[in-house]
N, C-alpha and C positions, 0 to 999 in steps of 0.2 A: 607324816609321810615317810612311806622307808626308805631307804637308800635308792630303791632303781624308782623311783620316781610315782608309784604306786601311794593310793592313800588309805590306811589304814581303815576297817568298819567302824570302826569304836571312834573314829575323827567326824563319820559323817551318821551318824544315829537316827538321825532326824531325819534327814532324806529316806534312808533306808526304811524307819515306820512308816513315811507316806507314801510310798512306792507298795509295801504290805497292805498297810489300810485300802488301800485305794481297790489294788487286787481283789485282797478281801470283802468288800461292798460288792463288785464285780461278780466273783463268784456267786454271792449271798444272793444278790437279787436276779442272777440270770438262770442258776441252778433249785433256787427256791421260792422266792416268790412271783416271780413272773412266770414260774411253771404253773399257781397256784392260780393266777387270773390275776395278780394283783399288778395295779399300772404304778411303777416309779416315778413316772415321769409326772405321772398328773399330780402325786403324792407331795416328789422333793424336788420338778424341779425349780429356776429363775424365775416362775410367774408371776408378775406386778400383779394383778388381779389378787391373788392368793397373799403376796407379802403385805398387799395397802390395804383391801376388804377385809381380809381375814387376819391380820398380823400376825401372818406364820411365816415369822423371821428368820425362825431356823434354817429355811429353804437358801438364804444368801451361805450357808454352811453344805447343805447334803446337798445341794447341787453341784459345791466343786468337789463330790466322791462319786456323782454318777456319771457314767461316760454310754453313749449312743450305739458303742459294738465294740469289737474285740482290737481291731484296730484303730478306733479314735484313743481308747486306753493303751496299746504297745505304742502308739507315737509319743501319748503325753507322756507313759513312764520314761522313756527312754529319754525325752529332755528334759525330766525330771531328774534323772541321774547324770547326765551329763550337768547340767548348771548347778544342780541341788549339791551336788558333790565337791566342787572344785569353790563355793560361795562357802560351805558350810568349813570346809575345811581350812581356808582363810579367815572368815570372819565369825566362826562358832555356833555352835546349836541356838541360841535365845536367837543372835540375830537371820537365823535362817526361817527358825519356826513365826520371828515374828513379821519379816518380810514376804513369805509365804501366806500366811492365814491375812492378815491385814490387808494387803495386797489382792488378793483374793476376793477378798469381802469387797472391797469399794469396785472391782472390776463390775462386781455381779450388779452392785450396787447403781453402775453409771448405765450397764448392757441394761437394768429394768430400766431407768427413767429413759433411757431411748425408747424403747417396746410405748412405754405410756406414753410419753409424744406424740408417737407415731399413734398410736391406736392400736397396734399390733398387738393380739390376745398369742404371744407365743414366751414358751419357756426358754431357756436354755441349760445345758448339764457343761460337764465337763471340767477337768482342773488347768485347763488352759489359761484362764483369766489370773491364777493364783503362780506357776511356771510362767508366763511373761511378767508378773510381778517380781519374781526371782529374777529373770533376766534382766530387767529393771533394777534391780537394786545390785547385781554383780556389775550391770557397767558403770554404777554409780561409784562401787567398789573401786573399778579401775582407775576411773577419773582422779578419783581422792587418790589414792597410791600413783598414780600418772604411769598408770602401763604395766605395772611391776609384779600386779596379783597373778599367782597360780603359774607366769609365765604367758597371758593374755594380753595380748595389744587390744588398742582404742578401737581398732582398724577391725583385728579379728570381730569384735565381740558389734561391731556397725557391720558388717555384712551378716552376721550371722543372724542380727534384729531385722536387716531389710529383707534377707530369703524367707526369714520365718512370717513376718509379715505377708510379702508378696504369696507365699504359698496360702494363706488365710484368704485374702482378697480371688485368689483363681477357684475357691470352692465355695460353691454356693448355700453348704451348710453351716459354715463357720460364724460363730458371732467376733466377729471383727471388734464389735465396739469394747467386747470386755478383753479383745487381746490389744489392744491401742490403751485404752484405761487403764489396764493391768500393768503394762511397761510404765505409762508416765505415774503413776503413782508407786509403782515399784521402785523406779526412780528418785522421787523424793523422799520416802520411806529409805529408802538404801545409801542415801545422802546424811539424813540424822540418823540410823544406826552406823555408821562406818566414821563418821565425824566424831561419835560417843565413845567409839573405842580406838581413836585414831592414834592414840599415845602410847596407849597399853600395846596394840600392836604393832606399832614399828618400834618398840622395845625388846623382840623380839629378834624381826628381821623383815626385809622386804617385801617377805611373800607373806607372812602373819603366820607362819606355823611355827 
């Protein structure tokens, strides 16, 4: 981090790719193959159907790089960079990229077995389940350091989980279950990587940079 408070590209790399990739799929599929006739969604995205019938697994992966429109993706990047940024920059690229992607995976993972319960023959896209896995494992962050990461209270980081929440629950597109999944297992994921590197980084300093 520099002197005015700014955090340096090369501290958060990782966020930076996934905010790119993510773009980048965006672009790819809305400029070129959805021009071409070809359906994304039926292709990569959340479908139980598709993951249990078919074991196209991969779909728990390209579903959290497709996004719904232009603004389900400007929301996710931008609290992609906001938590992606201030997590990686205390706690490092491994534990960003692995609280992200793992976090990710078991949201999608928990949003199908709802869909199958239910009977429900629907998909879902979006990096939203993989982003409340980060906010999940940064307020796990806090907890362990008791307040002290980035300059983040307990406090800040519980309102900003109950607006984000509450704004899922008032839209009736939202898969709820993988951004509730995504926080609590982000959470426990962000409890064992922040416990693993608890020593190395308050040798440091309080904030981990």
């Amino acid at each position: 981090m520099t002197e005015d408070g700014t955090i340096r590209p090369e501290r958060i790399w990782v966020t930076i790719s996934l905010i790119l990739v993510n773009l980048a799929v965006y672009l790819v599929c809305n400029l070129f193959l959805m021009q071409k006739g070809v359906d994304i969604y039926e292709l990569y995205d959340n479908n139980w159907i598709a993951l249990i019938r078919d074991h196209e697994y991969y779909r728990l992966i390209t579903s959290m790089f497709i996004h719904g429109g232009t603004s389900h993706l400007v929301n996710n990047m931008m609290v992609l960079f906001v938590i992606g940024s201030r997590y990686e920059a205390s706690l490092g690229h491994a534990r960003t990229f692995i609280s992200y992607f793992s976090g990710g995976i078991l949201a999608g993972v928990f949003s199908m077995l709802y869909n199958m319960i239910k009977g429900s023959i629907v998909g879902s896209v979006g990096a939203s389940g993989a982003i409340f896995a980060l906010v999940g494992a940064f307020f796990a962050a806090i907890v362990i350091y008791k307040g002290r990461l980035q300059g983040v209270s307990i406090r800040q980081m519980l309102i900003f989980i109950v607006f984000s929440l509450y704004g899922g629950f008032t839209n009736a597109n939202v898969d709820n279950v993988a951004h509730i999944a995504g926080l609590a297992c982000g959470f426990v994921i962000g409890l064992v990587v922040a416990a693993i590197g608890n020593k190395k980084i308050s040798e440091k300093n309080d904030y981990g940079y």
